[in-house]
N, C-alpha and C positions, 0 to 999 in steps of 0.2 A: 187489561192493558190496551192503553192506545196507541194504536203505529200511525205515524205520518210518512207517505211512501209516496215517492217523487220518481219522477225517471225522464232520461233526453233533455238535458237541460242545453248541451249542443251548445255550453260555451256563454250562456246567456247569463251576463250577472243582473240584470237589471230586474229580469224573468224569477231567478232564484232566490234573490234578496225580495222581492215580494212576496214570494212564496211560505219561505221561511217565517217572516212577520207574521204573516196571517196563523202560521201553526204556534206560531208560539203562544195566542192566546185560545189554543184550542187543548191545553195539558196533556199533549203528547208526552206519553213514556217512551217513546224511541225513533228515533228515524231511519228510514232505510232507502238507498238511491238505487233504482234498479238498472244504471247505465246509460253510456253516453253524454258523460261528463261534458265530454270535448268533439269536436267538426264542429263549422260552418259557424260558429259565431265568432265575436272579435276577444272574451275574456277566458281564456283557455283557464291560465293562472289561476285568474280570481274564484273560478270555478270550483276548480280543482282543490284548493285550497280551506274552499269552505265545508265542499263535499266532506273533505276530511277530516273535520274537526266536528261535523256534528251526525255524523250518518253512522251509526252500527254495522250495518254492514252496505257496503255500496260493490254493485256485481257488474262484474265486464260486459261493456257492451261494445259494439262492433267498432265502433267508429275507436271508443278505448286500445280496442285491440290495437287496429290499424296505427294510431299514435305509437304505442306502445312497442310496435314489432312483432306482434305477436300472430299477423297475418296476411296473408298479400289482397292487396288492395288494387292491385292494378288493374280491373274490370272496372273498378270504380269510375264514374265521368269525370269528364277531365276538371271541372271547379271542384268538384269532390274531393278530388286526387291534391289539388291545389293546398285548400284547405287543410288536408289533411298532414300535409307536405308540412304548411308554415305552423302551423301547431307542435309540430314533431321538432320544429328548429328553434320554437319561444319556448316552451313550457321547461320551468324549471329541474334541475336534476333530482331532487325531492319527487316532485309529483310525476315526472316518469317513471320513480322506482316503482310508487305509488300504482300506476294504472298497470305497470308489468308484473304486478303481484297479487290482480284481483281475479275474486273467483268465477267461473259460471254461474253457478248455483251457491246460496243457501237456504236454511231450513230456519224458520225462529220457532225453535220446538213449543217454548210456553205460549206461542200462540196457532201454533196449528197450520202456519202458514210456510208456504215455498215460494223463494223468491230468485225468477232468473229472467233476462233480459228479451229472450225473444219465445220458443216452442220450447218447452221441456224434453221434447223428443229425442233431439238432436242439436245440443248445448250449443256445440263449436260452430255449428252452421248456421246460427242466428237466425231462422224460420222463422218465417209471420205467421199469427192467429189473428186475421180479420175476417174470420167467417167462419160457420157452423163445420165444414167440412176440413179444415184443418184443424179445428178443435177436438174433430172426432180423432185424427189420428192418434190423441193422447188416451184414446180410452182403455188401449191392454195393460197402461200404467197406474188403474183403476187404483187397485189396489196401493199400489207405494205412495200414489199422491197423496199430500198436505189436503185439508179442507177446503183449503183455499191457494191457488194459487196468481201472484202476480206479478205481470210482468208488463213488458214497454213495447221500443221498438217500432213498431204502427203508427207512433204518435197521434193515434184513436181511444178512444172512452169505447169497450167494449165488454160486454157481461156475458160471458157461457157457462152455463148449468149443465154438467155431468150426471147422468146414471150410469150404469155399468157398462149398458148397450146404447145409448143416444146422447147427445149431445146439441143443446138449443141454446138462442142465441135469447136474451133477455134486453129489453130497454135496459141503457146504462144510466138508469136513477138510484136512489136509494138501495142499499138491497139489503136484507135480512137472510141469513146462510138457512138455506135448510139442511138440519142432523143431519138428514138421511144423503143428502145429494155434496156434489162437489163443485168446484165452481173455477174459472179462471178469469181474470178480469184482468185489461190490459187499460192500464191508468191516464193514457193520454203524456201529452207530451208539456214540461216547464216552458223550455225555450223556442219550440217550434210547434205550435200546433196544427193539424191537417186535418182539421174539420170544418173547417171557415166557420170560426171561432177564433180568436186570434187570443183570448184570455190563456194566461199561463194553465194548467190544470194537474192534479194529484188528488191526493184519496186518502181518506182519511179512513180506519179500520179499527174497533172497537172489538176488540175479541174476547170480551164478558159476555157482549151481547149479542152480539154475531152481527154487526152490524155493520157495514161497508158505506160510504159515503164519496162520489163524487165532489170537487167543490175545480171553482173555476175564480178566478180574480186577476184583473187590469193591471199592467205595470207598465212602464213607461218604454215605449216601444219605439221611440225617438229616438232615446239615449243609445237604445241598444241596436239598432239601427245605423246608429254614426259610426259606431263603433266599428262594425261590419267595414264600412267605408274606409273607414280609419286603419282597416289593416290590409285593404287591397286586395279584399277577397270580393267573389262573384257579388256582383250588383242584387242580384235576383233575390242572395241569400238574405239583404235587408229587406227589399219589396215585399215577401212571402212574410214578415211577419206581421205586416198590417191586416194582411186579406187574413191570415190561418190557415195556408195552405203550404 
């Protein structure tokens, strides 16, 4: 089975409509959105809408939530909050039932994989894993973890390899599962990326062969850029996506 697994698209149609193209000549058997449909871009709708017509399972992510109602948001910075705001007032009554009915977590049991948006730790509190030492907090879950799990959130490309006791952080290239070990790998981000990288990024997952694949690909960053403008959200949120940060 091949999974195509995306995450943080953040509203980007420009971002996601390249993405998807590119998988479609890769014979993905399934796609899965690992959250954050929706903040900071100009195409909440268009997002949301595609998310759901071709994704198996697409899992709550924060920014979802916060549209959605589903948590308070008001820590958030105030363009944040903004965003957050005029999305919650466009987005169609369909795709809000939509985002108010998505999970934390799932499991795609025939492929071995768990799939949630931020730390498996602690679901609801949307935890980052960008470094070895929050990876190890998932280690007492040794046991209950998938082979692989993955997820978002960081909008970073990053690779941890599990054993029972340690937890190390891998170049995030290619990667081949070893049996023995476990793995969580955090896919980077479609519509924002913060690696200065500005290419959309997802992963492509082969679970015959245990094979995991970064892939990174240009989209028109212009378009989705005016867009930003075009709905009167923070400036910065369109500058950021030139640079990749």
């Amino acid at each position: 089975m091949r999974l195509g697994i995306f995450s943080d698209i953040h509203a980007n149609y420009e971002a996601l409509s390249a993405v998807l193209e590119v998988m479609r000549h890769e014979s993905i058997d399934e796609y899965h959105c690992l959250g954050d449909v929706v903040g900071y871009g100009g195409s909440p709708n268009e997002c949301a809408s595609i998310v759901r017509d071709v994704a198996r399972y697409t899992i709550l992510g924060n920014h979802d939530a916060a549209v959605a109602g589903r948590m308070d948001y008001s820590y958030y910075y105030e363009a944040a909050r903004e965003a957050l705001d005029k999305h919650a007032e466009i987005l169609s009554a369909a795709n809000t039932a939509w985002l108010k009915g998505l999970p934390y977590s799932e499991r795609v049991e025939e492929a071995s994989v768990d799939l949630c948006h931020g730390s498996p730790v602690r679901l609801e509190e949307f935890d980052y894993i960008f470094a070895p030492e929050q990876a190890r907090e998932c280690l007492p879950m040794f046991d209950e973890m998938a082979h692989l799990t993955l997820i978002g959130h960081s909008h970073l490309c990053k690779v941890f390899e599990l054993t029972r006791t340690e937890a190390i952080e891998l170049p995030a290239n290619d990667v081949k599962l070893d049996p023995d070990k476990k793995y969580i790998v955090s896919v980077g981000s479609v519509g924002q990326p913060r690696d200065y990288d500005n290419r959309a990024s997802f992963v492509i997952f082969d679970s015959e062969n245990k094979q995991l694949s970064f892939r990174r690909i240009e989209y028109d960053i212009e378009s989705a850029a005016q867009k930003v403008l075009n709905c009167k959200l923070e400036r910065n949120f369109a500058h950021r996506l030139y640079i990749g940060v």
